[in-house]
PyMOL Python script that loads the backbone (N, CA, C, O; Angstrom):
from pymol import cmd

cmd.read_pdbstr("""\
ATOM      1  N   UNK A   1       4.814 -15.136   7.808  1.00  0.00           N
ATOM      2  CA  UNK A   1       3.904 -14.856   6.726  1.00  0.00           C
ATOM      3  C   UNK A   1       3.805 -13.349   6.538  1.00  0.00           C
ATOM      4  O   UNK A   1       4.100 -12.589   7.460  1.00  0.00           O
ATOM      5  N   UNK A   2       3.381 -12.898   5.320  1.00  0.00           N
ATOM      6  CA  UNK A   2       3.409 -11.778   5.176  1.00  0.00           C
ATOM      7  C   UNK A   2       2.196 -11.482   4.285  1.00  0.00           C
ATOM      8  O   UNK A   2       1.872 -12.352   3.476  1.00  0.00           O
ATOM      9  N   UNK A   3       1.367 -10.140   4.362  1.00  0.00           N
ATOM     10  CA  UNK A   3       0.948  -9.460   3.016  1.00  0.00           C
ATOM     11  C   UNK A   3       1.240  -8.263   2.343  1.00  0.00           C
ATOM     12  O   UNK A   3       2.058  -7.430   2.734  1.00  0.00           O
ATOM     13  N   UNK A   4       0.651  -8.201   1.460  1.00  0.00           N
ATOM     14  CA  UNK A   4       0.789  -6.728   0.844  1.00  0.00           C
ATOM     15  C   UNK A   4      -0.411  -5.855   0.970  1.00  0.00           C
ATOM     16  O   UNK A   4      -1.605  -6.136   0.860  1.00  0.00           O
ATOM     17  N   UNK A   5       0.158  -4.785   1.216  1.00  0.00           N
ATOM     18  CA  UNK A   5      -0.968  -3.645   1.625  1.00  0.00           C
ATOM     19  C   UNK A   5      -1.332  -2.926  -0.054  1.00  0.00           C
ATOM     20  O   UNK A   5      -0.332  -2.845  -0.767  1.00  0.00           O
ATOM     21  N   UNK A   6      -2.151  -2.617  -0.442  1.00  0.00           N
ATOM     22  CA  UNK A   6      -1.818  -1.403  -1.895  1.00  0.00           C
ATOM     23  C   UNK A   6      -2.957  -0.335  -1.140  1.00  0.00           C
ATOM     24  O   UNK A   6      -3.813  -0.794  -0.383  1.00  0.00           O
ATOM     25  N   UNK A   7      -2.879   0.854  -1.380  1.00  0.00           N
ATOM     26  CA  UNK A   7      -3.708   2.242  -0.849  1.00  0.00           C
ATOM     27  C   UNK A   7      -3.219   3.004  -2.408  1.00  0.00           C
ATOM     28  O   UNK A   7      -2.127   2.917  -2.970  1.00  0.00           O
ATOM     29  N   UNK A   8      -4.556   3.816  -2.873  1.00  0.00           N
ATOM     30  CA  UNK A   8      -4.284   4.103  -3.959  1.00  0.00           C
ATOM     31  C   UNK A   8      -5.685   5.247  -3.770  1.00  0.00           C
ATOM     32  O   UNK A   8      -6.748   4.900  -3.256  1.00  0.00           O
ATOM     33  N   UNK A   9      -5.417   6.584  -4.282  1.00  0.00           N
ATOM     34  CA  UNK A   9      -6.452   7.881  -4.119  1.00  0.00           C
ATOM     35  C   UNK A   9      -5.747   9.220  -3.902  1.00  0.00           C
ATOM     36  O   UNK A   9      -4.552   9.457  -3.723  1.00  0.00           O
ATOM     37  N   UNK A  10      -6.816  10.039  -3.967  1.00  0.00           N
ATOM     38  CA  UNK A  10      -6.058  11.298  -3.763  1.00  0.00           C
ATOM     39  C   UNK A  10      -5.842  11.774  -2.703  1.00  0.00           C
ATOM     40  O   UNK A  10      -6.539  11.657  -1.695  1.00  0.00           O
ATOM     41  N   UNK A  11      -4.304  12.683  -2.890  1.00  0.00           N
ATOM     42  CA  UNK A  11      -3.514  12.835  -2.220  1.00  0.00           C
ATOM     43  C   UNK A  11      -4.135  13.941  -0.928  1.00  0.00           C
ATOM     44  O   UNK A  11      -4.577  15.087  -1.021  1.00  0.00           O
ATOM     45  N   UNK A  12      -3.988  13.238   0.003  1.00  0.00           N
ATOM     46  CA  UNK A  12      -4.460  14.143   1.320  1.00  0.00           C
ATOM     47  C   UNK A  12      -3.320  13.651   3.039  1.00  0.00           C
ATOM     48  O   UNK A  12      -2.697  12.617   3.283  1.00  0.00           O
ATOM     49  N   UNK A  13      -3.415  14.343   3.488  1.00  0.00           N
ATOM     50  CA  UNK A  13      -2.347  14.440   4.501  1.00  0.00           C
ATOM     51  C   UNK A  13      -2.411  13.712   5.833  1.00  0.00           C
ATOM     52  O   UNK A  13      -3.146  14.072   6.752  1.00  0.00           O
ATOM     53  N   UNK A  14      -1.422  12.444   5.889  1.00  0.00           N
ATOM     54  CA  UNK A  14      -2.163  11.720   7.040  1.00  0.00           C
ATOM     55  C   UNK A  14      -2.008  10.517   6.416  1.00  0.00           C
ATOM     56  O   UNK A  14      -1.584   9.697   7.231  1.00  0.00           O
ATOM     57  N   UNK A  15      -2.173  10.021   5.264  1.00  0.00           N
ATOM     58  CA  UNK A  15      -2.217   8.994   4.929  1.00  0.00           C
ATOM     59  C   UNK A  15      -1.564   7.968   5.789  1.00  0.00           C
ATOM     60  O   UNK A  15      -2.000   7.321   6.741  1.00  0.00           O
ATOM     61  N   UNK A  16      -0.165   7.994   5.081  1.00  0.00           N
ATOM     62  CA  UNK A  16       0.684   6.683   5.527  1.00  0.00           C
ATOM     63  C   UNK A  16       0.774   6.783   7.143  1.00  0.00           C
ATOM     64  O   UNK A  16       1.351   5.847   7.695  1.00  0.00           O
ATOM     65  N   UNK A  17       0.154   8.043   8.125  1.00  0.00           N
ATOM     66  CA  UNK A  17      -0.009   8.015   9.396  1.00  0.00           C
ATOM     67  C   UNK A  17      -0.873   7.309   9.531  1.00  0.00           C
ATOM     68  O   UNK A  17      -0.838   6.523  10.478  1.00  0.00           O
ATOM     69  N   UNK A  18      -1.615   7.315   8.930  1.00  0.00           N
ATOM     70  CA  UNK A  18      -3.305   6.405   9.326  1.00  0.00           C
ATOM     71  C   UNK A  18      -2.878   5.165   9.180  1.00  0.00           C
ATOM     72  O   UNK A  18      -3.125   4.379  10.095  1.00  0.00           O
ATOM     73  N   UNK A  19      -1.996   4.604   7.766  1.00  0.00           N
ATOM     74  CA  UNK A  19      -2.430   3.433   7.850  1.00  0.00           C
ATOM     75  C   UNK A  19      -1.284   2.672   8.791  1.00  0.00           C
ATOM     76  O   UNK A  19      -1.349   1.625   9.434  1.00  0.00           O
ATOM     77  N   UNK A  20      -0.446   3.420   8.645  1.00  0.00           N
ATOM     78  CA  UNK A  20       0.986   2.545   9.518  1.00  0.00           C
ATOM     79  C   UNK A  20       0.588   2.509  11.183  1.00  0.00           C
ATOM     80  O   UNK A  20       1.516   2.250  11.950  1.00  0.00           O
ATOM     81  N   UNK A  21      -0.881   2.783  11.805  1.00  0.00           N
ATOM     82  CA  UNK A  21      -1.051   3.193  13.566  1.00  0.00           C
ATOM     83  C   UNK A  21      -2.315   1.908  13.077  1.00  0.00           C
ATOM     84  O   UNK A  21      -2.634   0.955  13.788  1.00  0.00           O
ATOM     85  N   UNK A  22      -2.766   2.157  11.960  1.00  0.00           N
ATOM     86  CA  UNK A  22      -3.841   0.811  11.974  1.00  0.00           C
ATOM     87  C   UNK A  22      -3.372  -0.498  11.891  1.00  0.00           C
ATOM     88  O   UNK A  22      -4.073  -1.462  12.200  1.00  0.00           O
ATOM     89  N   UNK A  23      -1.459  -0.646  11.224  1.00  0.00           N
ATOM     90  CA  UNK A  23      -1.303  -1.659  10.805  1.00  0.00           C
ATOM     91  C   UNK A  23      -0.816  -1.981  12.559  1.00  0.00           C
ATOM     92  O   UNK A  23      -1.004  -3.094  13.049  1.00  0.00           O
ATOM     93  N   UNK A  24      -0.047  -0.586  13.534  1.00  0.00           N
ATOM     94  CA  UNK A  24       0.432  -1.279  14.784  1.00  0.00           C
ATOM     95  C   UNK A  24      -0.901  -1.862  15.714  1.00  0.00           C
ATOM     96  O   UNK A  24      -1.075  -2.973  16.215  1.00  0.00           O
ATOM     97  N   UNK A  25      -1.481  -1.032  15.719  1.00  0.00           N
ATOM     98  CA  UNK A  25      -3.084  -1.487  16.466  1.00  0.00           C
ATOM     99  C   UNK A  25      -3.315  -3.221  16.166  1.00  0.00           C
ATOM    100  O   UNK A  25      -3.564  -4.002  17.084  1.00  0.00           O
ATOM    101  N   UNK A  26      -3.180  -3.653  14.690  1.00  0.00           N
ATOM    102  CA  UNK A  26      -3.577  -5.158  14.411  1.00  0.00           C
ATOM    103  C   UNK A  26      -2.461  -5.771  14.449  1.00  0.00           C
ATOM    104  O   UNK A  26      -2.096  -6.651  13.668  1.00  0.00           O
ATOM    105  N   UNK A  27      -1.849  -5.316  15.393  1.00  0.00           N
ATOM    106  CA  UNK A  27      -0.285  -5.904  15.429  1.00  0.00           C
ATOM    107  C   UNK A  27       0.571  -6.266  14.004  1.00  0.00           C
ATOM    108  O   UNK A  27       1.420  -7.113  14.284  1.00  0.00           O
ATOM    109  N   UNK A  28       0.604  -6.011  13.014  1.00  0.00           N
ATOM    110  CA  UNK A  28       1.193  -6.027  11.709  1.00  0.00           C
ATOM    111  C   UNK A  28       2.252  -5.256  11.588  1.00  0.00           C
ATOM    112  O   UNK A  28       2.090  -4.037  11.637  1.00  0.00           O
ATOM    113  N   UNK A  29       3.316  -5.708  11.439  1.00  0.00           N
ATOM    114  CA  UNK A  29       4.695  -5.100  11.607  1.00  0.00           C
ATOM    115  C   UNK A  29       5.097  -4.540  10.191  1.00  0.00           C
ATOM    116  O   UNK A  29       5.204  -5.393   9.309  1.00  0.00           O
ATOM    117  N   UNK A  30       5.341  -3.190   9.837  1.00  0.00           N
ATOM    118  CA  UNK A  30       5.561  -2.800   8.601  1.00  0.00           C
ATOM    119  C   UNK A  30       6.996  -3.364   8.231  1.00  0.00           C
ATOM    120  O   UNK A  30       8.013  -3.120   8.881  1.00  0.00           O
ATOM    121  N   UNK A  31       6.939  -4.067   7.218  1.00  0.00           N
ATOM    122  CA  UNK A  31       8.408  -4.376   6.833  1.00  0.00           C
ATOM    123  C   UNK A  31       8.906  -3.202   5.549  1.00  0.00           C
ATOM    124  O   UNK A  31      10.060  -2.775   5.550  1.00  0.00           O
ATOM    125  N   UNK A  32       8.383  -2.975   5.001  1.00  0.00           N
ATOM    126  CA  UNK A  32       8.896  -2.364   3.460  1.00  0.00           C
ATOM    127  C   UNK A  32       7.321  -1.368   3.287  1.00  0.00           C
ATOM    128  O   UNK A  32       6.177  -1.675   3.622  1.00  0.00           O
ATOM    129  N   UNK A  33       7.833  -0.139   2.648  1.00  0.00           N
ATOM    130  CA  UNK A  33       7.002   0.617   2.251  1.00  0.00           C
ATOM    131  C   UNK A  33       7.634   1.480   0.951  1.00  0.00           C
ATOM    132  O   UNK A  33       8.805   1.846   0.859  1.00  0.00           O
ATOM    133  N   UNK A  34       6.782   1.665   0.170  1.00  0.00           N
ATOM    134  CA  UNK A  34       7.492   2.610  -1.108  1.00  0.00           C
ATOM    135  C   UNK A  34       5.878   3.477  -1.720  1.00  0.00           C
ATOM    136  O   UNK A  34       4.871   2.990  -2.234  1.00  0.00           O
ATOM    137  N   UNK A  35       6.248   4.967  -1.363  1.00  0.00           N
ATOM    138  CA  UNK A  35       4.654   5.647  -2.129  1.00  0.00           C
ATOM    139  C   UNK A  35       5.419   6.654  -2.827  1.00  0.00           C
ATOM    140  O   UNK A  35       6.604   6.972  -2.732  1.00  0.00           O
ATOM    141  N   UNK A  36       4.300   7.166  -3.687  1.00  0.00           N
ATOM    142  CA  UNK A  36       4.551   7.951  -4.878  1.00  0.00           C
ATOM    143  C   UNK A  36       3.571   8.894  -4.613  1.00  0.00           C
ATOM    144  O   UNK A  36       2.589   8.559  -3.950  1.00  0.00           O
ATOM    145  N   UNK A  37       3.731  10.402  -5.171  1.00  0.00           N
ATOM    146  CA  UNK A  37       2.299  11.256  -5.189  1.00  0.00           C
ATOM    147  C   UNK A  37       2.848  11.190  -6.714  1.00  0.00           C
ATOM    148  O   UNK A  37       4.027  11.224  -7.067  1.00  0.00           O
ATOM    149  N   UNK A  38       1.724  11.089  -7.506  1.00  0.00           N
ATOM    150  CA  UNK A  38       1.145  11.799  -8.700  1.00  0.00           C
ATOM    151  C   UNK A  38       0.484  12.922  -8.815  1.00  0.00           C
ATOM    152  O   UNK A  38      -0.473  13.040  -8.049  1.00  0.00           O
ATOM    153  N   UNK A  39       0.765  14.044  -9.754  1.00  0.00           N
ATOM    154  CA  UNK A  39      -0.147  15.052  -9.605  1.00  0.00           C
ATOM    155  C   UNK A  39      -0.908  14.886  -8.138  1.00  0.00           C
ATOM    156  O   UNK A  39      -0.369  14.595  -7.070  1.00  0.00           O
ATOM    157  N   UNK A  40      -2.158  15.123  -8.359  1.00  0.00           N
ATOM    158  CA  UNK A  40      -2.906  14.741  -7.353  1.00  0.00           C
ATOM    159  C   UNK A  40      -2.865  13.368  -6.588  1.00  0.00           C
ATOM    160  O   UNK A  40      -3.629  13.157  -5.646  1.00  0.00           O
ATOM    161  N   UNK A  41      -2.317  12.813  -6.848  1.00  0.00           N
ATOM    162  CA  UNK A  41      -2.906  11.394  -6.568  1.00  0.00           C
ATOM    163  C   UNK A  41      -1.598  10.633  -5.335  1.00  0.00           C
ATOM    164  O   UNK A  41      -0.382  10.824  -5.303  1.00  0.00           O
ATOM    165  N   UNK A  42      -2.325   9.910  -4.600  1.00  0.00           N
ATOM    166  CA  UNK A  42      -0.974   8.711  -3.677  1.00  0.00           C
ATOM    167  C   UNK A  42      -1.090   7.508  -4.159  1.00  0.00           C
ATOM    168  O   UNK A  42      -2.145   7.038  -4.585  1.00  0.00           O
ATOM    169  N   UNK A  43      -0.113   6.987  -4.127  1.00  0.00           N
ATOM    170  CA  UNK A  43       0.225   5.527  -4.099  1.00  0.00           C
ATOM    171  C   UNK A  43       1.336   4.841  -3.481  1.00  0.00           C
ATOM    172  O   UNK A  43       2.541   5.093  -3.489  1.00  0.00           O
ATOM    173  N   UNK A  44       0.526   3.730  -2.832  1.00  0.00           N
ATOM    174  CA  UNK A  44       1.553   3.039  -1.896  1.00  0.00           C
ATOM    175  C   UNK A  44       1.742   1.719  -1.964  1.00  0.00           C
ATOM    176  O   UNK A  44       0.821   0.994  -2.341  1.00  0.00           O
ATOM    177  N   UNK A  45       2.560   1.379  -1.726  1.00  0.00           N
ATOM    178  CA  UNK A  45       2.862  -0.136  -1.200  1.00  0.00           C
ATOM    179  C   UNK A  45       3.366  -0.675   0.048  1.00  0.00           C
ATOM    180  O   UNK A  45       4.404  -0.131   0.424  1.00  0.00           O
ATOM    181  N   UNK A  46       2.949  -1.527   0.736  1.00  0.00           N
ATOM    182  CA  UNK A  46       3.410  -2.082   1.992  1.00  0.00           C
ATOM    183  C   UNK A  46       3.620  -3.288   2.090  1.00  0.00           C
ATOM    184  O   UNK A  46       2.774  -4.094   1.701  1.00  0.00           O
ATOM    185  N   UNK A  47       4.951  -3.727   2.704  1.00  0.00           N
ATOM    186  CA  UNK A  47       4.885  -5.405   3.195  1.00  0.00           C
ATOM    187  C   UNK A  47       4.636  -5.513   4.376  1.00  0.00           C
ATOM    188  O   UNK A  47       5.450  -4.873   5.041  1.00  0.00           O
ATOM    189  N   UNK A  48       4.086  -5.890   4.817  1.00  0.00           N
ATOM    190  CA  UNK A  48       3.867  -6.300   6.487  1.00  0.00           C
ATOM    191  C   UNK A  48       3.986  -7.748   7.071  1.00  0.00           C
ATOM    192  O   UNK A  48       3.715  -8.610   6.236  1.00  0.00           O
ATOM    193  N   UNK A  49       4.244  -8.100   8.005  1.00  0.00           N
ATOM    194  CA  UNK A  49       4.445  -9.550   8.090  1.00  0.00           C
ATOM    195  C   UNK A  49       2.944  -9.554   9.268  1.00  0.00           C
ATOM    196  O   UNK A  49       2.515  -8.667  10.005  1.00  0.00           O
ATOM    197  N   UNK A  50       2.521 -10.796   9.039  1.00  0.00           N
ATOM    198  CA  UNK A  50       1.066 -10.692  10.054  1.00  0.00           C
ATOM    199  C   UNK A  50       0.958 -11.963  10.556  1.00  0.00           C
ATOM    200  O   UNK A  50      -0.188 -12.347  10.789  1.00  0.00           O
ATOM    201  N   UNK A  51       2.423 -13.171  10.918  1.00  0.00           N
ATOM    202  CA  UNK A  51       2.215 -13.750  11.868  1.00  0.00           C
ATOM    203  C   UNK A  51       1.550 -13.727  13.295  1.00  0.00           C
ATOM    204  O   UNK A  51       1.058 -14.700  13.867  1.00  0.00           O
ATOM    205  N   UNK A  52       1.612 -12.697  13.667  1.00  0.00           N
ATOM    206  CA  UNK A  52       1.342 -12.021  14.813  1.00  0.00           C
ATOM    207  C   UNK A  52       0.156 -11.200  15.326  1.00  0.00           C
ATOM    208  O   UNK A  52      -0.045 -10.791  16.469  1.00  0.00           O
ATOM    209  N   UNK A  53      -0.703 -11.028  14.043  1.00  0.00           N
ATOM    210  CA  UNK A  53      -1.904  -9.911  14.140  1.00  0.00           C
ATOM    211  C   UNK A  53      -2.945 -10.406  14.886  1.00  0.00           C
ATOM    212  O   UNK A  53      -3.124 -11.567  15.254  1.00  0.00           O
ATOM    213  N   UNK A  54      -3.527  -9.559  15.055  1.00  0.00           N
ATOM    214  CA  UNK A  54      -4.807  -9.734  16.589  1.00  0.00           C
ATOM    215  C   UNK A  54      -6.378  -9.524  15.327  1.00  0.00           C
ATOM    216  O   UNK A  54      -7.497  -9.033  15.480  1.00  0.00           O
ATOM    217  N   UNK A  55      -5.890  -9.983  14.507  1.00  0.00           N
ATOM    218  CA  UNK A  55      -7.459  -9.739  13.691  1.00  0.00           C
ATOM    219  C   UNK A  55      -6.910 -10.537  12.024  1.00  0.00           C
ATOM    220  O   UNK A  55      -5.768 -10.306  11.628  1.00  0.00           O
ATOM    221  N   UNK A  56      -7.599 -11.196  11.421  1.00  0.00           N
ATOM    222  CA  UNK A  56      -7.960 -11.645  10.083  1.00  0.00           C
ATOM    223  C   UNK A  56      -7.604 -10.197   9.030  1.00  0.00           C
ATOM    224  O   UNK A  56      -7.840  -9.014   9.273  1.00  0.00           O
ATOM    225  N   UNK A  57      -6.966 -10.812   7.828  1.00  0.00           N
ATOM    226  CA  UNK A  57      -6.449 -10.000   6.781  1.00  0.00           C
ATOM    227  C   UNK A  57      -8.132  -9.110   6.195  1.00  0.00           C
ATOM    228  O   UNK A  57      -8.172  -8.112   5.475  1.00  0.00           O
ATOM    229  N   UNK A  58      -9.057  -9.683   6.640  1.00  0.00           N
ATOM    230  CA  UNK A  58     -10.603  -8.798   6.007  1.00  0.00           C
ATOM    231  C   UNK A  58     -10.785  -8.054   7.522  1.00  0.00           C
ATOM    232  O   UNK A  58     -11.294  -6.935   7.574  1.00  0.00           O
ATOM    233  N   UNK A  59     -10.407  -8.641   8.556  1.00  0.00           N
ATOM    234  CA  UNK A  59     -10.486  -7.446   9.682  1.00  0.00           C
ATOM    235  C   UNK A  59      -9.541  -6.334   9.458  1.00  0.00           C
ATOM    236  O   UNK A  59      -9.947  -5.304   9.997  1.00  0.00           O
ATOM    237  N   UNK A  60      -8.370  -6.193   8.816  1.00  0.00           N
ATOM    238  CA  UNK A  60      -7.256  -5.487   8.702  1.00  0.00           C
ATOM    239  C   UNK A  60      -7.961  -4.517   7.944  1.00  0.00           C
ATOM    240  O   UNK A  60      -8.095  -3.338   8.273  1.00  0.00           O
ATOM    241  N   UNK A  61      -8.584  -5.264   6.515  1.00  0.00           N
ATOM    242  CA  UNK A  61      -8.826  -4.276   5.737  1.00  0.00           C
ATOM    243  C   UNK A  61     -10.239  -3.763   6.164  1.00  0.00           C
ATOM    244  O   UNK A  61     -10.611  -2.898   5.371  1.00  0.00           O
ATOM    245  N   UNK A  62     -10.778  -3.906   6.749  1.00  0.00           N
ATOM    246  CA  UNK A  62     -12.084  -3.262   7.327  1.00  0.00           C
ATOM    247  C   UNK A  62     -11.345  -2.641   8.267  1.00  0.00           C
ATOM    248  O   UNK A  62     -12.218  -2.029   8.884  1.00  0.00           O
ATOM    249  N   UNK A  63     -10.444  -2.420   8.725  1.00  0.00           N
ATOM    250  CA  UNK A  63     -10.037  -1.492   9.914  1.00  0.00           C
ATOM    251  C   UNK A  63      -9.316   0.154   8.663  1.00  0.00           C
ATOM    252  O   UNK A  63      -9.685   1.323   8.552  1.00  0.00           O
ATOM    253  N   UNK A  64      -8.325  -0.582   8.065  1.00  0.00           N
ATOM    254  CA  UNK A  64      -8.234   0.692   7.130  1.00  0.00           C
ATOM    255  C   UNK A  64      -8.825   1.030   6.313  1.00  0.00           C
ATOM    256  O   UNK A  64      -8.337   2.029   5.784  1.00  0.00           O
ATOM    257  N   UNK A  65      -9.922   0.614   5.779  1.00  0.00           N
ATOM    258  CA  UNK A  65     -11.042   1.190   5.095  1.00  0.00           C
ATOM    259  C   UNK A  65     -11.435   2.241   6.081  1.00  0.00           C
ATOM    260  O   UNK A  65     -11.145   3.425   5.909  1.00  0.00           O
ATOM    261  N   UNK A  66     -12.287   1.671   7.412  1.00  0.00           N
ATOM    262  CA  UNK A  66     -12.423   2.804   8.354  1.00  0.00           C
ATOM    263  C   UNK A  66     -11.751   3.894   9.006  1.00  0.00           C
ATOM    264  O   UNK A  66     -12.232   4.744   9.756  1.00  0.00           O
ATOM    265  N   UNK A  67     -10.696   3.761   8.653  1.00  0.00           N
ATOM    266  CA  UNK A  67      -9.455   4.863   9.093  1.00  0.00           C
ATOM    267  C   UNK A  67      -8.946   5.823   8.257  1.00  0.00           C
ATOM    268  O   UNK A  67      -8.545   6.930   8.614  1.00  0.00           O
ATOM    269  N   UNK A  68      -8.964   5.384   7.130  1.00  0.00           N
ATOM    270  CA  UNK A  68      -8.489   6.485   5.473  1.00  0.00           C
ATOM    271  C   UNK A  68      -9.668   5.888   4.704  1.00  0.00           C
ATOM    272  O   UNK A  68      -9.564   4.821   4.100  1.00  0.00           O
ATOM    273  N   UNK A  69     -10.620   6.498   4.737  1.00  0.00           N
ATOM    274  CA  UNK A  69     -11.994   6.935   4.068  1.00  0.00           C
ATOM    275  C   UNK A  69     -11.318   7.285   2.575  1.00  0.00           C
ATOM    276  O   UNK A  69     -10.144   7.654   2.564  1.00  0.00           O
ATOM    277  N   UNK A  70     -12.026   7.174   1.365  1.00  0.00           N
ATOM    278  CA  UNK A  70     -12.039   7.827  -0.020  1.00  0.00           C
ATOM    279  C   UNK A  70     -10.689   7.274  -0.433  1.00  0.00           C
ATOM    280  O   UNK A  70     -10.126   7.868  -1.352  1.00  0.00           O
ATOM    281  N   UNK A  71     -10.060   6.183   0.131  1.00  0.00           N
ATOM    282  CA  UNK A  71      -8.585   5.367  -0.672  1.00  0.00           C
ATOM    283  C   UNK A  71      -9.675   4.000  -0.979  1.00  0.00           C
ATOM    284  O   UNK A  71     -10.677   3.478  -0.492  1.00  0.00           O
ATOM    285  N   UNK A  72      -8.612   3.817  -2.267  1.00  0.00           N
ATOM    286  CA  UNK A  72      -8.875   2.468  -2.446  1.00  0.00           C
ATOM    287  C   UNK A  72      -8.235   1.738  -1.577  1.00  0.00           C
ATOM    288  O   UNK A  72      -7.319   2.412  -1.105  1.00  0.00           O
ATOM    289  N   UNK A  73      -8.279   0.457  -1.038  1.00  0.00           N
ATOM    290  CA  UNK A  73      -7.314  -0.279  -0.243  1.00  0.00           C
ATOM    291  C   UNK A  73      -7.871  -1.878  -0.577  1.00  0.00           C
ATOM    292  O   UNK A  73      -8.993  -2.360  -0.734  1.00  0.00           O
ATOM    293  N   UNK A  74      -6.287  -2.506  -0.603  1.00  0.00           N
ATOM    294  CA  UNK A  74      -6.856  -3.814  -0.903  1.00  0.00           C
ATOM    295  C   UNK A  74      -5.509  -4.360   0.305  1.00  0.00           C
ATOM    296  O   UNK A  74      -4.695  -3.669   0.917  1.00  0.00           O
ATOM    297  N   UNK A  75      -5.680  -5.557   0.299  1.00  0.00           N
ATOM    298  CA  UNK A  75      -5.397  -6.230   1.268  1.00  0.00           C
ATOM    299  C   UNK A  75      -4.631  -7.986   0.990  1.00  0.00           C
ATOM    300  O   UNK A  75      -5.482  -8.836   0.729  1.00  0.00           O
ATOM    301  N   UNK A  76      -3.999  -8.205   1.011  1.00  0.00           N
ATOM    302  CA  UNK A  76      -3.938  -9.579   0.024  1.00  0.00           C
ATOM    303  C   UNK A  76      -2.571 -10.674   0.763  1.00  0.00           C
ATOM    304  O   UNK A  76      -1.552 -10.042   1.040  1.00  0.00           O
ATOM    305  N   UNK A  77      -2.546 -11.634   0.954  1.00  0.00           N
ATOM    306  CA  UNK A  77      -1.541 -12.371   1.672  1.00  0.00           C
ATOM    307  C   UNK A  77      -0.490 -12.657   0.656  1.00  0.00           C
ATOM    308  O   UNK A  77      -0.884 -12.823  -0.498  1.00  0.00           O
ATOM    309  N   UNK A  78       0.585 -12.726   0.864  1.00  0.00           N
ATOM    310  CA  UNK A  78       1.825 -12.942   0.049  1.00  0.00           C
ATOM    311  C   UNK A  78       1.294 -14.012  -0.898  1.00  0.00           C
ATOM    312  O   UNK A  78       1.380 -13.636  -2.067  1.00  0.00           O
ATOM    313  N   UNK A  79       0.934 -14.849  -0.799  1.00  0.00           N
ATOM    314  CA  UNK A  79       1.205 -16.191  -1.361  1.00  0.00           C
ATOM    315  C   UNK A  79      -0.181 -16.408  -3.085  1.00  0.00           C
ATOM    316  O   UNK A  79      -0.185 -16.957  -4.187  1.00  0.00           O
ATOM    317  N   UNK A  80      -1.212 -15.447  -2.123  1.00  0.00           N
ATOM    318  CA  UNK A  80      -1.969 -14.896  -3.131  1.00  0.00           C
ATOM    319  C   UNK A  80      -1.658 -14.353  -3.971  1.00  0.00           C
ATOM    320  O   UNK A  80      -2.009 -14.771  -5.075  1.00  0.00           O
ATOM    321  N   UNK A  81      -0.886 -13.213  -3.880  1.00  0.00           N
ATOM    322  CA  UNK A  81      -0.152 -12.185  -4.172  1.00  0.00           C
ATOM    323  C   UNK A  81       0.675 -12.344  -5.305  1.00  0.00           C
ATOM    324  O   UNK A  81       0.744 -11.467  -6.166  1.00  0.00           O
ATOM    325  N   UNK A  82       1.418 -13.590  -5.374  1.00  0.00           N
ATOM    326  CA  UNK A  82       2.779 -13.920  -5.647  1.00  0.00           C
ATOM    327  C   UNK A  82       2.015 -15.299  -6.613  1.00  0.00           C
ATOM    328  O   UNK A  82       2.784 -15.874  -7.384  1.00  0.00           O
ATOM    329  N   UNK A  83       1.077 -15.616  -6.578  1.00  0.00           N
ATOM    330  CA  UNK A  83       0.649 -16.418  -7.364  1.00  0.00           C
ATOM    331  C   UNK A  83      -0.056 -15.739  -8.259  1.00  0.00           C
ATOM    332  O   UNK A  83      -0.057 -16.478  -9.243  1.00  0.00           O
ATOM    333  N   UNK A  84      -0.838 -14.492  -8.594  1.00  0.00           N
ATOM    334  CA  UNK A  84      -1.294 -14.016  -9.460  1.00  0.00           C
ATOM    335  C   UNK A  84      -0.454 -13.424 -10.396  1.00  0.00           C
ATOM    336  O   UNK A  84      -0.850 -13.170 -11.534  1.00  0.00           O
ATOM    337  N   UNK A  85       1.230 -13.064  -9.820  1.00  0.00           N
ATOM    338  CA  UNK A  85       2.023 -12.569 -10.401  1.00  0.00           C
ATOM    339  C   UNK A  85       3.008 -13.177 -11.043  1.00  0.00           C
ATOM    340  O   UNK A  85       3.975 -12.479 -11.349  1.00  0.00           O
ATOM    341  N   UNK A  86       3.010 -14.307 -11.329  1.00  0.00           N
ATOM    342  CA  UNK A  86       3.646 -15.248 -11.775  1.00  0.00           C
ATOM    343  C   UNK A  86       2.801 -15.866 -13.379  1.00  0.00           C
ATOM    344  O   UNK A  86       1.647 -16.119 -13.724  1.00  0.00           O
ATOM    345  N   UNK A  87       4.682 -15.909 -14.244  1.00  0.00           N
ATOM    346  CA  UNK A  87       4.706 -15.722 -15.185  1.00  0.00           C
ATOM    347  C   UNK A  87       4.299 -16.917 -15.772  1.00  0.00           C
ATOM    348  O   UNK A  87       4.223 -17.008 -16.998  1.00  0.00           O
TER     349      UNK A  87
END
""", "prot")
cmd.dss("prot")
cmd.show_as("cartoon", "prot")
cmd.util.cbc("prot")
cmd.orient("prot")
């Protein structure tokens, strides 16, 4: 199983460190990542697979909420994911 990570805010240094040590901590294995800076701004994407995690996809995101302060972050399981996006 897998989800998608999205982190979205301005650009400050550390980011994808923060969140990629929060995703090893909840055992969540980064599969795919792709970010962008805008002017000011980051944006990211992550796949992670979370067969394996030591905490619930709302523990995940309560862990990187607490870790990269002032990002948006959402949190969402593939299947969720992939059903809202469908045509």
């Amino acid at each position: 199983m897998k989800a998608v990570i999205t982190v979205i805010g301005k650009d400050m240094v550390g980011i994808l460190a923060r969140v990629s040590a929060t995703c090893a901590e909840s055992n969540a294995n980064v599969i795919e990542v792709t970010q962008s800076v805008l002017q000011d701004y980051f944006a990211m994407i992550m796949i992670v697979e979370v067969n394996k995690m030591n905490c619930e996809l709302d523990e995940l995101k309560k862990r990187l909420a607490d870790n990269v302060p002032d990002m948006i972050i959402h949190v969402m399981h593939e299947d969720i994911f992939n059903s809202m996006h469908r045509i």
